[in-house]
N, C-alpha and C positions, 0 to 999 in steps of 0.2 A: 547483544542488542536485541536479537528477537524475545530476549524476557521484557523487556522495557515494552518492546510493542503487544506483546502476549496481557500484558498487566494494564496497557492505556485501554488496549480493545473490551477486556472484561469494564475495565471504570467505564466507557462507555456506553457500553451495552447496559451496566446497573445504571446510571446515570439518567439513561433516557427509559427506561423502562419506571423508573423510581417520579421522574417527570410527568409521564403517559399516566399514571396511579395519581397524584396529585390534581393535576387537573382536570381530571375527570371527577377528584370529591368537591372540587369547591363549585362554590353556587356563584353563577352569574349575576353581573349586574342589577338585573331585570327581578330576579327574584327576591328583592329586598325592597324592592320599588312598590311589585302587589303586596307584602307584609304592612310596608305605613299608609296601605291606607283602605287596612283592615280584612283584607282577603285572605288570610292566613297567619301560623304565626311563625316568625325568625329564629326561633332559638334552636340550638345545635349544642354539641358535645362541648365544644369550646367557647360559647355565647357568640353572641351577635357579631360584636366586630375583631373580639381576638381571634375566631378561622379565620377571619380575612387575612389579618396580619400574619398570621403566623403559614397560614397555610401559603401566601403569595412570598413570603421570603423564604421558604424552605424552597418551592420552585426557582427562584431567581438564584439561588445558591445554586441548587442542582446545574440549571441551564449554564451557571458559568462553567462549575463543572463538567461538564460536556463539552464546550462551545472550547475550552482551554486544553483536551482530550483530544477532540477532533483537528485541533493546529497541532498539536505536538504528534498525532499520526499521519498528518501530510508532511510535518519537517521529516520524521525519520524516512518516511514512503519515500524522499527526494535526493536522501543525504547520498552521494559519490561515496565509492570504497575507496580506499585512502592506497589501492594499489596502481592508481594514475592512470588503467587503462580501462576503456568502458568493454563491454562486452560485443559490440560489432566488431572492434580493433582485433580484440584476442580471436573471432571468430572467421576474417581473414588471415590474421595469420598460419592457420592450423587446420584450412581448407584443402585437402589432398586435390590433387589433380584428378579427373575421372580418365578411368583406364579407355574411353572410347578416343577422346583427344592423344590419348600417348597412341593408338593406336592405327592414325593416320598419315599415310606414306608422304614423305616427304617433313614431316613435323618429327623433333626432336623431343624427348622424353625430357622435364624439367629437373631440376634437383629443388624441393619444397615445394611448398603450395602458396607462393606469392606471388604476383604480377614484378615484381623485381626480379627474380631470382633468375640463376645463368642458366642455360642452359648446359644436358651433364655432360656436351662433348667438347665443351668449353670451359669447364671447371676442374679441379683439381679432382675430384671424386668420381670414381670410374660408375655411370649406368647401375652396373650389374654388386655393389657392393650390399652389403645388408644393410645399412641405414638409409641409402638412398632410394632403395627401390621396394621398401617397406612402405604400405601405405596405413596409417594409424586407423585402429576402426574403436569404437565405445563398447 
Protein backbone atom coordinates (compact mmCIF):
# COMPACT_ATOMS: atom_id res chain seq x y z
CA UNK A 1 0.00 0.00 0.00
CA UNK A 2 2.59 2.58 0.74
CA UNK A 3 3.68 2.14 -3.27
CA UNK A 4 0.29 3.18 -4.29
CA UNK A 5 0.67 6.30 -1.84
CA UNK A 6 4.48 6.76 -2.96
CA UNK A 7 3.21 6.75 -6.66
CA UNK A 8 -0.23 9.23 -6.10
CA UNK A 9 2.16 11.70 -4.09
CA UNK A 10 4.74 11.87 -6.96
CA UNK A 11 1.43 12.24 -9.62
CA UNK A 12 0.65 14.89 -7.52
CA UNK A 13 3.55 16.80 -6.85
CA UNK A 14 4.15 16.46 -11.16
CA UNK A 15 0.54 17.33 -11.48
CA UNK A 16 0.59 20.52 -9.72
CA UNK A 17 3.92 21.59 -10.60
CA UNK A 18 3.00 20.88 -14.57
CA UNK A 19 -0.28 23.23 -13.52
CA UNK A 20 1.96 26.11 -11.69
CA UNK A 21 4.11 26.00 -15.51
CA UNK A 22 0.74 26.32 -17.46
CA UNK A 23 -0.68 29.05 -16.10
CA UNK A 24 1.76 31.08 -15.56
CA UNK A 25 2.24 30.77 -19.88
CA UNK A 26 -1.09 31.75 -20.78
CA UNK A 27 -2.11 35.19 -21.40
CA UNK A 28 -4.98 36.73 -19.59
CA UNK A 29 -8.05 37.97 -20.48
CA UNK A 30 -7.12 41.35 -20.69
CA UNK A 31 -4.42 40.95 -23.05
CA UNK A 32 -6.41 40.21 -26.03
CA UNK A 33 -8.76 43.06 -25.29
CA UNK A 34 -5.60 45.81 -25.73
CA UNK A 35 -4.39 43.53 -29.17
CA UNK A 36 -8.21 44.47 -30.99
CA UNK A 37 -8.02 47.51 -30.67
CA UNK A 38 -4.64 48.11 -31.82
CA UNK A 39 -2.14 48.46 -28.95
CA UNK A 40 -0.27 45.40 -29.79
CA UNK A 41 -0.14 42.38 -31.58
CA UNK A 42 -1.74 38.55 -30.43
CA UNK A 43 0.09 36.22 -32.07
CA UNK A 44 2.03 33.45 -30.23
CA UNK A 45 3.62 30.01 -30.93
CA UNK A 46 0.26 28.57 -31.33
CA UNK A 47 -1.84 31.53 -32.86
CA UNK A 48 -4.45 33.49 -31.37
CA UNK A 49 -7.09 31.30 -30.22
CA UNK A 50 -5.61 27.71 -30.45
CA UNK A 51 -3.13 28.70 -26.98
CA UNK A 52 -6.23 29.42 -25.56
CA UNK A 53 -7.81 26.19 -26.32
CA UNK A 54 -5.32 24.14 -25.95
CA UNK A 55 -3.30 25.54 -23.24
CA UNK A 56 -6.88 25.95 -20.85
CA UNK A 57 -7.53 22.16 -21.58
CA UNK A 58 -4.27 20.64 -20.96
CA UNK A 59 -4.69 22.69 -17.43
CA UNK A 60 -8.26 21.42 -16.84
CA UNK A 61 -6.89 17.81 -17.57
CA UNK A 62 -4.04 18.48 -15.22
CA UNK A 63 -6.41 19.91 -12.31
CA UNK A 64 -8.50 16.86 -12.63
CA UNK A 65 -5.61 14.99 -12.36
CA UNK A 66 -4.64 16.36 -9.03
CA UNK A 67 -8.05 17.28 -7.67
CA UNK A 68 -8.65 12.94 -8.27
CA UNK A 69 -4.87 12.42 -6.61
CA UNK A 70 -5.49 14.51 -3.76
CA UNK A 71 -9.14 12.25 -2.96
CA UNK A 72 -7.54 9.04 -3.41
CA UNK A 73 -4.63 10.24 -0.80
CA UNK A 74 -7.13 11.28 1.86
CA UNK A 75 -9.06 7.76 1.19
CA UNK A 76 -5.78 5.64 1.81
CA UNK A 77 -4.50 8.59 4.78
CA UNK A 78 -8.25 7.17 6.35
CA UNK A 79 -8.37 3.53 5.33
CA UNK A 80 -8.41 1.24 9.01
CA UNK A 81 -5.92 -1.82 8.96
CA UNK A 82 -7.98 -4.71 8.62
CA UNK A 83 -6.39 -6.02 12.09
CA UNK A 84 -9.80 -4.73 13.96
CA UNK A 85 -7.70 -2.95 16.55
CA UNK A 86 -6.89 0.88 16.35
CA UNK A 87 -3.69 1.71 18.02
CA UNK A 88 -4.81 3.36 21.43
CA UNK A 89 -6.43 -0.22 22.02
CA UNK A 90 -3.24 -2.17 21.47
CA UNK A 91 -1.35 0.74 23.44
CA UNK A 92 -3.50 -0.06 26.71
CA UNK A 93 -3.19 -3.25 26.50
CA UNK A 94 0.69 -3.57 26.66
CA UNK A 95 1.14 -0.64 29.20
CA UNK A 96 3.38 -2.05 32.06
CA UNK A 97 2.56 -0.99 35.23
CA UNK A 98 5.39 1.58 36.61
CA UNK A 99 7.52 0.16 39.18
CA UNK A 100 6.66 3.32 41.77
CA UNK A 101 2.90 2.08 42.05
CA UNK A 102 4.00 -1.69 42.60
CA UNK A 103 6.12 -0.04 45.15
CA UNK A 104 3.67 1.20 47.65
CA UNK A 105 2.84 -0.41 51.04
CA UNK A 106 -0.23 -1.71 51.32
CA UNK A 107 -0.87 -2.00 47.16
CA UNK A 108 -0.53 -5.36 45.57
CA UNK A 109 1.86 -5.90 42.51
CA UNK A 110 -0.75 -6.53 39.18
CA UNK A 111 -0.27 -9.33 36.85
CA UNK A 112 -0.40 -7.30 33.10
CA UNK A 113 -0.87 -3.93 32.53
CA UNK A 114 -4.69 -3.52 32.21
CA UNK A 115 -7.28 -1.86 34.50
CA UNK A 116 -8.88 -5.39 34.49
CA UNK A 117 -6.39 -7.68 35.41
CA UNK A 118 -6.17 -9.67 39.07
CA UNK A 119 -4.30 -8.98 41.20
CA UNK A 120 -0.86 -11.52 41.56
CA UNK A 121 -2.00 -12.70 45.08
CA UNK A 122 -5.30 -13.57 43.74
CA UNK A 123 -4.41 -15.18 40.52
CA UNK A 124 -3.02 -18.38 39.69
CA UNK A 125 0.51 -17.06 38.76
CA UNK A 126 2.81 -16.60 41.72
CA UNK A 127 4.38 -12.45 41.89
CA UNK A 128 7.74 -13.73 41.60
CA UNK A 129 7.61 -15.91 38.35
CA UNK A 130 9.43 -14.73 35.10
CA UNK A 131 6.54 -13.86 32.84
CA UNK A 132 4.95 -11.94 35.43
CA UNK A 133 7.14 -9.90 36.94
CA UNK A 134 9.04 -9.20 33.70
CA UNK A 135 8.31 -5.76 32.56
CA UNK A 136 8.60 -5.44 28.38
CA UNK A 137 10.80 -2.54 27.44
CA UNK A 138 11.39 -1.50 23.33
Amino acid sequence: MSVVVTILLVVQVLSALAMIGLILIQQGKGADMGAAFGSGSSGSLFGASGSANFLSRTTGALAAVFFVSTLLLAYFGNVRPTGGTSVLEGAVVNTPVPAAAQQIPGNQPVVGGSDNSIPASAGSVPASSGAASQIPTK
